[in-house]
VMD Tcl script that draws the C-alpha trace (Angstrom):
set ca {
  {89.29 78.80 -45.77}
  {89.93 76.84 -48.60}
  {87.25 74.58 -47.91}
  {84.74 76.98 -47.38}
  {82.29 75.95 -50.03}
  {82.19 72.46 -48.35}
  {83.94 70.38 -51.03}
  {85.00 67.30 -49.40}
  {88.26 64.93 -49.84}
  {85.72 62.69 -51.93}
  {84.88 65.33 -54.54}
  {88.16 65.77 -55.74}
  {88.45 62.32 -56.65}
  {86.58 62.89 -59.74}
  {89.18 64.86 -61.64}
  {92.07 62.13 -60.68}
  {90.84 59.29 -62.50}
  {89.58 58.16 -66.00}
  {86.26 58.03 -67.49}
  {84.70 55.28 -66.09}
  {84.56 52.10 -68.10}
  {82.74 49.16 -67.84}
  {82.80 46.76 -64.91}
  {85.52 44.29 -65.29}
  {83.88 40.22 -65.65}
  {84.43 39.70 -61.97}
  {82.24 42.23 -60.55}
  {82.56 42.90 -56.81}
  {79.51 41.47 -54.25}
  {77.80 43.33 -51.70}
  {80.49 41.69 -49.10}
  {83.29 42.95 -50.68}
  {81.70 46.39 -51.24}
  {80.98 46.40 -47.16}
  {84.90 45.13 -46.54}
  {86.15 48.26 -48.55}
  {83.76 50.94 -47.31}
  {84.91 50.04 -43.39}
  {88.90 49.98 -44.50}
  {88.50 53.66 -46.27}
  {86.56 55.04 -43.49}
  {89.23 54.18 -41.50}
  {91.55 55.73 -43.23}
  {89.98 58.69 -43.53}
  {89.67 59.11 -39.92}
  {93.16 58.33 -39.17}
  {93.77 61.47 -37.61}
  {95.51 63.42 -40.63}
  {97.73 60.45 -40.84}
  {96.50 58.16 -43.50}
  {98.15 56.18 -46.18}
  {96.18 55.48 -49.38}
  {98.01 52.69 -50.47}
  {95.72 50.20 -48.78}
  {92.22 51.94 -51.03}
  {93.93 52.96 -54.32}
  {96.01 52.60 -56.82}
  {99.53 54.06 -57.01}
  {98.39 56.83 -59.34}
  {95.39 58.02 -57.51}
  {97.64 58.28 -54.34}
  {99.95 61.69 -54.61}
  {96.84 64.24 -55.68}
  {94.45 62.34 -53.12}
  {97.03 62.86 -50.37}
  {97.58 66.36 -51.00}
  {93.84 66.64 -51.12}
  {93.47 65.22 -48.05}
  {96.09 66.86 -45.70}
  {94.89 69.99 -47.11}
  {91.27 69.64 -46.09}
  {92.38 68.53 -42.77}
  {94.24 71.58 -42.45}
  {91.36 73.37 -43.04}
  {89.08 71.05 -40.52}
  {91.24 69.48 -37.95}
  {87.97 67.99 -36.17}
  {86.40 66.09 -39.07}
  {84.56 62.79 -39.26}
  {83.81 60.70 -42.62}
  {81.53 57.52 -42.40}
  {81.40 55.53 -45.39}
  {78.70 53.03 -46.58}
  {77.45 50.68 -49.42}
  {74.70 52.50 -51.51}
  {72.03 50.97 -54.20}
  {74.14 50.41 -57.39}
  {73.44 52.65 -60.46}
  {70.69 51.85 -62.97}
  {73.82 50.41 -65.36}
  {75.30 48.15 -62.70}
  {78.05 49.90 -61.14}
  {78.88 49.76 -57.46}
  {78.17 53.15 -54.99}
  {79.20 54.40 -51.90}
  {77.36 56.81 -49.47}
  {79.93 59.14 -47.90}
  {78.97 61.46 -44.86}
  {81.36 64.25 -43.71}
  {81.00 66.27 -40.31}
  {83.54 68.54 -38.98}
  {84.35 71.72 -37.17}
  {86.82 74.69 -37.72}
  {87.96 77.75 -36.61}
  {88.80 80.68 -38.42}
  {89.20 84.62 -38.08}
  {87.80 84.24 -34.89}
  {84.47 82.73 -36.31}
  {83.44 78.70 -35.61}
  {82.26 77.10 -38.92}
  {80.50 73.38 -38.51}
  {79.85 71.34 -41.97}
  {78.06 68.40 -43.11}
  {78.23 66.89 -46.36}
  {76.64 63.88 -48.25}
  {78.25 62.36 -51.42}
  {77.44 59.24 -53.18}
  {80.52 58.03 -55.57}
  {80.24 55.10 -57.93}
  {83.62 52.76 -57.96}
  {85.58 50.00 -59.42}
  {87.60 48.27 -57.58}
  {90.83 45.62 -58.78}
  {92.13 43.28 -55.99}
  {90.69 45.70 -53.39}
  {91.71 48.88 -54.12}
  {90.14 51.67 -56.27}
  {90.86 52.38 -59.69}
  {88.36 54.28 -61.13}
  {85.10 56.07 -60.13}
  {82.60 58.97 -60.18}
  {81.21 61.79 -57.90}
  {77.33 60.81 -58.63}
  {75.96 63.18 -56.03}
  {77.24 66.38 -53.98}
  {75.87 68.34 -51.23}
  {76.81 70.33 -48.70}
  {76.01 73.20 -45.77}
  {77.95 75.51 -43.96}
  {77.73 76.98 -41.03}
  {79.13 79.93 -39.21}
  {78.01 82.12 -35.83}
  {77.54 80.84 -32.68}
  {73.65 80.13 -33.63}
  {73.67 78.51 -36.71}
  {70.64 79.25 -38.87}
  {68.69 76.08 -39.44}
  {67.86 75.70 -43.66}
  {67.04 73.37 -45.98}
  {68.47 73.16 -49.52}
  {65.88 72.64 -51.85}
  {67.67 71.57 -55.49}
  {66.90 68.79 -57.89}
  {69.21 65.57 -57.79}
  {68.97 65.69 -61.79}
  {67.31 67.81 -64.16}
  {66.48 67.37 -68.04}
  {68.77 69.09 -70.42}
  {67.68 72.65 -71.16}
  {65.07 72.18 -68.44}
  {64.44 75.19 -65.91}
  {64.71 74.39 -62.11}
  {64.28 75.91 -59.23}
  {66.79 76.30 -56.35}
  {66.00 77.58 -52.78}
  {67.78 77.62 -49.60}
  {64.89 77.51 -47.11}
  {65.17 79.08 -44.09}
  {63.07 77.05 -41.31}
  {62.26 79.78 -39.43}
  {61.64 83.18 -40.78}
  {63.71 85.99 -39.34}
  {60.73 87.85 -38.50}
  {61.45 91.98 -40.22}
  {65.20 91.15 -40.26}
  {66.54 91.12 -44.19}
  {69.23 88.97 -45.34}
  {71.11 88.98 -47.96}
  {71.87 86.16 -50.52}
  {74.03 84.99 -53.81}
  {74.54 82.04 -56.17}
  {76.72 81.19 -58.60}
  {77.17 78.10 -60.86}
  {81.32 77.12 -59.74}
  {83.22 76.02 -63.24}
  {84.46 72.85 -63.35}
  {87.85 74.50 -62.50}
  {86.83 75.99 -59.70}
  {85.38 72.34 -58.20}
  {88.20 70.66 -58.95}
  {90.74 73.24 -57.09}
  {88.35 74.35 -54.24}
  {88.63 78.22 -54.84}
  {86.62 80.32 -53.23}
  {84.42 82.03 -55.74}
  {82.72 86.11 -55.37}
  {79.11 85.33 -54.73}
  {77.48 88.78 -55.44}
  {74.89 89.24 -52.60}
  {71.59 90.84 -52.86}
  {68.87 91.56 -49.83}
  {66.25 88.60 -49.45}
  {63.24 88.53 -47.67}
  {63.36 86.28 -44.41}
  {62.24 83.14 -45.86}
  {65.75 82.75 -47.67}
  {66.68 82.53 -51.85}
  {64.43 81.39 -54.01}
  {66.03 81.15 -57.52}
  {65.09 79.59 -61.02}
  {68.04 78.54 -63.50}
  {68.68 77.10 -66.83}
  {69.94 74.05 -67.48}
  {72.59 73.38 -70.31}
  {71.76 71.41 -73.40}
  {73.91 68.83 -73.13}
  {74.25 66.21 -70.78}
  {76.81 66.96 -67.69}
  {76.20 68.20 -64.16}
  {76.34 71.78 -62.81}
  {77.90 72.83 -59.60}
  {76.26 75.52 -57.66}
  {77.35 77.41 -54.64}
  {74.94 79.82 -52.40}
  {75.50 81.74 -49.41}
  {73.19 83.69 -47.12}
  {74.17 85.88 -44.68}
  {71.69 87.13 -42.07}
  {71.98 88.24 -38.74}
  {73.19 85.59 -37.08}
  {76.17 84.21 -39.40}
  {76.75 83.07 -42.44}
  {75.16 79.61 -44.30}
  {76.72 78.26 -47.32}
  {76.28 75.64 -49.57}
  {76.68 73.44 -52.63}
  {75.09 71.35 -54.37}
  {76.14 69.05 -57.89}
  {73.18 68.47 -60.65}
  {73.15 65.78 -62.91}
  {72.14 66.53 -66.21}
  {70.70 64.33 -68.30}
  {68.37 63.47 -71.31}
  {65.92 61.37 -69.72}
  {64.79 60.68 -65.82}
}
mol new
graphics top color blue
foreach p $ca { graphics top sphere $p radius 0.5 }
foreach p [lrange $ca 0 end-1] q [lrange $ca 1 end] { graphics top cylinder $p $q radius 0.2 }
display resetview
């Protein structure tokens, strides 16, 4: 599957426009910010049908499209809600954007749930620019999906070490399982390729790892997957990395 590491429509938007630049004079009020969010969750829940042209500009429309009736492809039974979130620390306007679906796939039933928070600006009531701020996102498989918790820093200081576990709630008792990460390029993101995750056993309580952040600011992308006895979990997860908290 082709979205298998859980990267949603919203994700992709961050390699179609330009940097962002500052907010234009006439910045646009909570109101406004509540109008948009309700028409692009409607059109993301138009049934594989959508038109853009209503949220964005002409030359965000063809790649977002494409995105789009690709990942529906991929999950048929998909639902996006979208709401206002608290602007950014330098003004800019967010949205909170919450994806649950379901899909079928070499005979195995995969459920997903994703939370991203983008940061937008909008001319005459469409989109013209914006960020991914924040990515994450699980991935179920089996008929008894594993309950987990992804435990990995927001944002992290540059050259900082972190820490990155995916939790499993309950332990598995004397059953191993076997893990892998792997930090996606920015390539990989942007296309939604399936990377190799090298596995290795784990104890029951999941992977527990501790990384390296670069020294310069940017964000990292990292993918995990665990595989126990019951099915398969995966994950990802974007870090923001900065120079100060």
């Amino acid at each position: 599957m082709r979205s298998f590491l859980g990267v949603t429509l919203m994700s992709a938007l961050a390699v179609l426009g330009s940097p962002m630049h500052a907010l234009s004079q006439v910045e646009l009020g909570n109101a406004g910010l509540e109008v948009f969010s309700r028409r692009l969750q409607s059109v993301l829940n138009a049934d594989g049908s959508s038109s853009f042209d209503g949220v964005a500009i002409s030359e965000l429309q063809p790649a977002l499209t494409q995105r789009y009736q690709r990942f529906r492809q991929d999950f048929p039974e998909i639902t996006w809600q979208v709401e206002p979130a608290a602007p950014l620390a330098d003004g800019r306007e967010t949205l909170r954007l919450l994806v649950r679906g379901e899909a079928a796939s070499e005979g195995l039933r995969y459920r997903l749930e994703a939370t991203e928070r983008i940061a937008i600006r909008l001319d005459n009531g469409r989109m013209v620019e914006q960020e991914l701020v924040a990515h994450e996102s699980l991935l179920w498989s089996g008929e008894r999906p594993l309950e987990v918790t992804l435990g990995i820093p927001d944002a992290v200081l540059t050259g900082s070490r972190y820490d990155i576990d995916l939790i499993v709630e309950e332990p598995l008792d004397q059953a191993l399982v076997a893990a892998g990460l792997i930090d996606l390029t920015k390539q990989q993101v942007e296309d939604q390729l399936r990377p190799n995750l090298p596995l290795a056993p784990m104890g029951g309580g999941g992977l527990f790892k501790s990384v390296q952040a670069p020294q310069a600011p940017g964000s990292q992308t990292w993918a995990l997957m665990l595989v126990h006895p019951d099915g398969v979990v995966t994950a990802t997860k974007r870090v923001r990395v900065v120079k100060s908290l």
